[in-house]
C-alpha positions as CSV (number, residue, x, y, z in Angstrom):
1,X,-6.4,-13.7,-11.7
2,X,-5.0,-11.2,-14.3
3,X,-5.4,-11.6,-18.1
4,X,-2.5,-10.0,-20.1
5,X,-1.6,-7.0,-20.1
6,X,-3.3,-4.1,-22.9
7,X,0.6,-1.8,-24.0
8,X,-2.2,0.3,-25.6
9,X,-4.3,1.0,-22.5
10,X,-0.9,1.3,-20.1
11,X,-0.1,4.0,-22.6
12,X,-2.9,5.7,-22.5
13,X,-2.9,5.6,-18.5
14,X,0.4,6.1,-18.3
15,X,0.0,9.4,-20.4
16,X,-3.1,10.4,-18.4
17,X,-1.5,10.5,-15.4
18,X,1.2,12.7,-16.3
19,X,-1.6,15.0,-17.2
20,X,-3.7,14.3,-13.6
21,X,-0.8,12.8,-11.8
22,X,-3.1,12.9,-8.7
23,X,-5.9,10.9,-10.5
24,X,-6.4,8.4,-8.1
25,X,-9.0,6.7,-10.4
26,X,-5.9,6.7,-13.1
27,X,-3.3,5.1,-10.5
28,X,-5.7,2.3,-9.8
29,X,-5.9,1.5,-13.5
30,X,-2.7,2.2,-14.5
31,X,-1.8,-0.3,-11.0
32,X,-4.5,-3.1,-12.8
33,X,-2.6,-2.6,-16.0
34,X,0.8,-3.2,-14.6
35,X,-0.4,-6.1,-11.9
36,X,-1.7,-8.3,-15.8
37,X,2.2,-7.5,-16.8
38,X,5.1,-8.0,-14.7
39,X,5.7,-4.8,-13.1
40,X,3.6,-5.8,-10.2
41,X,5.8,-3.8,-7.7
42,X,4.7,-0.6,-9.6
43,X,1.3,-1.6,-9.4
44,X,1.6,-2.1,-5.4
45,X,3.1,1.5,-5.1
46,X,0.8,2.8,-7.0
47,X,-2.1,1.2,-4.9
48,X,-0.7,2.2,-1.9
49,X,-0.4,5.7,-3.4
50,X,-4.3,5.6,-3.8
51,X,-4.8,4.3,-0.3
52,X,-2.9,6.3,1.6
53,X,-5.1,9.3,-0.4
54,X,-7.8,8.1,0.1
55,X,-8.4,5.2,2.6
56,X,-11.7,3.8,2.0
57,X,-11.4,3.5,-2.3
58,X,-12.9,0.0,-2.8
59,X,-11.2,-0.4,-6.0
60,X,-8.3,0.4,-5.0
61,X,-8.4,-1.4,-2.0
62,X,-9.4,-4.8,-3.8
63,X,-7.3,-4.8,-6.2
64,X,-4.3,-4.2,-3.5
65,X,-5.3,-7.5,-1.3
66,X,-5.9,-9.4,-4.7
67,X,-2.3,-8.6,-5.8
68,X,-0.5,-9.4,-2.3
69,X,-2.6,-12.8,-2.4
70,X,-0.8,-13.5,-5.7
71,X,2.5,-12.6,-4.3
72,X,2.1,-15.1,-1.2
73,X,1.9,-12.1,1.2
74,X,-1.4,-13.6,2.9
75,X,-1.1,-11.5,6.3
76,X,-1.3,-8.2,4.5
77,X,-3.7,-9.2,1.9
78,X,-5.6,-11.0,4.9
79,X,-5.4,-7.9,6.7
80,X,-6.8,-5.5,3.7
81,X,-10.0,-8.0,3.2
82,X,-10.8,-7.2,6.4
83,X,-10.7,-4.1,5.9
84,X,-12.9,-4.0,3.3
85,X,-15.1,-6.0,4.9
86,X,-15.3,-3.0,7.7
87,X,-16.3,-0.2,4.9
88,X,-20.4,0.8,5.2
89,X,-20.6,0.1,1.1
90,X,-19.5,-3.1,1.8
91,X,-21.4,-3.9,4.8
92,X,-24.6,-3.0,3.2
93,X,-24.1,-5.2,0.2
94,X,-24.4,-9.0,1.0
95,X,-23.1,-9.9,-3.3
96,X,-19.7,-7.8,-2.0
97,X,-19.4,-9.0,1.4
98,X,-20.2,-12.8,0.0
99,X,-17.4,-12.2,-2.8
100,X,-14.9,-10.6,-0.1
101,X,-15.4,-13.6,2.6
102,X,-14.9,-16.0,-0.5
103,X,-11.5,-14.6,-1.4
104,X,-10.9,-14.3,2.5
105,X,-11.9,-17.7,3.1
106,X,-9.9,-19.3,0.0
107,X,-6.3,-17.3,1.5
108,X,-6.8,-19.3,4.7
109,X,-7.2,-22.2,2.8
110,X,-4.4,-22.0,1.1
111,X,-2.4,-20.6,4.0
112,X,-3.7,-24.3,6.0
């Protein structure tokens, strides 16, 4: 899911957002960098940060479900694809909702 983690690029974020710390765009890349490391609980704060600012961010949104997937916390993941799945941008754009019901479909799948 995640390739390793870039120390240069989570310093840089990391940096930035003490300059912006209500970035949002920041947070969810500083979340990405942290989720390809092993400060994934970070990286869900910092999502939910994002959400709870702004409740409709995409990005931030799919990044957040992707993450709890990986963690084995299907319900809430389940529950943020279909979510997702309920924004216009989304709902307008058969390439994301394919990709969104793929992941979707592939949690209950794994859930059996």
């Amino acid at each position: 899911l995640f390739q390793e983690r870039d120390e240069s690029a989570t310093k840089s974020l990391e940096a930035a957002l003490k300059e912006d710390p209500t970035s949002n765009y920041l947070k969810t890349h500083l979340a990405y960098q942290y989720a390809k490391g092993d400060n994934v609980n970070e990286s869900i704060r910092l999502l939910e940060e994002v959400i709870a600012a702004k409740p409709d961010d995409l990005e931030a949104l799919f990044l957040y479900a992707r993450i709890l997937a990986t963690k084995n916390e299907f319900d809430k993941s389940k529950a943020t694809f279909l979510k997702i799945l309920d924004l216009p941008e989304v709902k307008q754009d058969m390439d994301k909702r394919a990709e969104v019901s793929f992941i979707l479909s592939s949690i209950y799948i794994e859930r059996g």
